[in-house]
C-alpha positions as CSV (number, residue, x, y, z in Angstrom):
1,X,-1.0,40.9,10.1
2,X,2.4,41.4,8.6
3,X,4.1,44.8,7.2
4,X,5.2,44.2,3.6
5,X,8.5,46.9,4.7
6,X,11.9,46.1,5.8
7,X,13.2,42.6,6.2
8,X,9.9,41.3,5.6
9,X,9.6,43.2,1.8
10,X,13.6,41.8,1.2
11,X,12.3,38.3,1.9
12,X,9.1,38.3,-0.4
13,X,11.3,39.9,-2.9
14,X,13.3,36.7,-2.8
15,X,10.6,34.7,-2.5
16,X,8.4,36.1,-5.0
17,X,11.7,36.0,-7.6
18,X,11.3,31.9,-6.9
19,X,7.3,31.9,-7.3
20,X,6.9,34.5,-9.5
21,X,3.6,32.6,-9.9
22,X,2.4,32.9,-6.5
23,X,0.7,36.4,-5.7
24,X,1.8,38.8,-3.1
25,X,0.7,38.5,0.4
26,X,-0.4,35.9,2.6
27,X,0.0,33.1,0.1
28,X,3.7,33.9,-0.7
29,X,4.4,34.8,2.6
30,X,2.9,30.9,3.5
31,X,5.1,29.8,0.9
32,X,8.0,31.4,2.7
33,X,7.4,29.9,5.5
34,X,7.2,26.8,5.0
35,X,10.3,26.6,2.8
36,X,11.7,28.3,5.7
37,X,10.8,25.7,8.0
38,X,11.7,23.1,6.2
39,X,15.6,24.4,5.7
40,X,15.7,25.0,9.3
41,X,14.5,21.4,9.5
42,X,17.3,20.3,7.0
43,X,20.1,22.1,8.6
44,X,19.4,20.8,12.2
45,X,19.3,17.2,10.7
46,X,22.9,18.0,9.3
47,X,24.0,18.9,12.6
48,X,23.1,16.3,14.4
49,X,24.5,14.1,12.0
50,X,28.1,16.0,12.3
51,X,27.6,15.2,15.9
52,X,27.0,11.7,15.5
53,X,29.6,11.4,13.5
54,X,32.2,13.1,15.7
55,X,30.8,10.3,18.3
56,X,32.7,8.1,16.7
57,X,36.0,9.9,17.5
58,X,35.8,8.6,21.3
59,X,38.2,5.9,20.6
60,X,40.6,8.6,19.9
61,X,40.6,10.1,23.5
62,X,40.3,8.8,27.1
63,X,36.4,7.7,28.1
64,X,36.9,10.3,30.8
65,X,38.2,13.4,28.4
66,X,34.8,12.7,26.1
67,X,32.6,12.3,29.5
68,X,33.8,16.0,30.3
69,X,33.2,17.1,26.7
70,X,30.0,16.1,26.9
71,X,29.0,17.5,30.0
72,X,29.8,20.4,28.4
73,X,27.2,20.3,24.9
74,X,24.0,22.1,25.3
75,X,21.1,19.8,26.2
């Protein structure tokens, strides 16, 4: 069960201003969800892939300066 107040209303505002179709409630809060997921999945795919491509940078620094700097990313 989910409160329709707060941050929750703000977001099905927004959401229901994209789906204007889809009623209020559990379906447009599903709808939500799901887009939501799928951005999250989107943005962590574009991180990783500014990672890799700052892999390639290794050339520009010792082997032993980028073996430190990576001890140091989060696992």
């Amino acid at each position: 069960m989910v409160t329709d107040t707060g941050q929750i209303a703000q977001a099905l505002d927004v959401a229901h201003a994209l789906w204007p179709d889809v009623p209020r409630g559990a379906a447009l809060l599903a709808r939500l969800a799901t887009a939501g997921a799928q951005a999250l999945g989107q943005d962590a795919q574009a991180r990783q892939a500014a990672v890799d491509a700052l892999v390639d940078f290794g050339d520009a620094y010792s082997p032993e300066y980028v073996s430190r700097m990576r001890e140091e990313w989060p696992q």
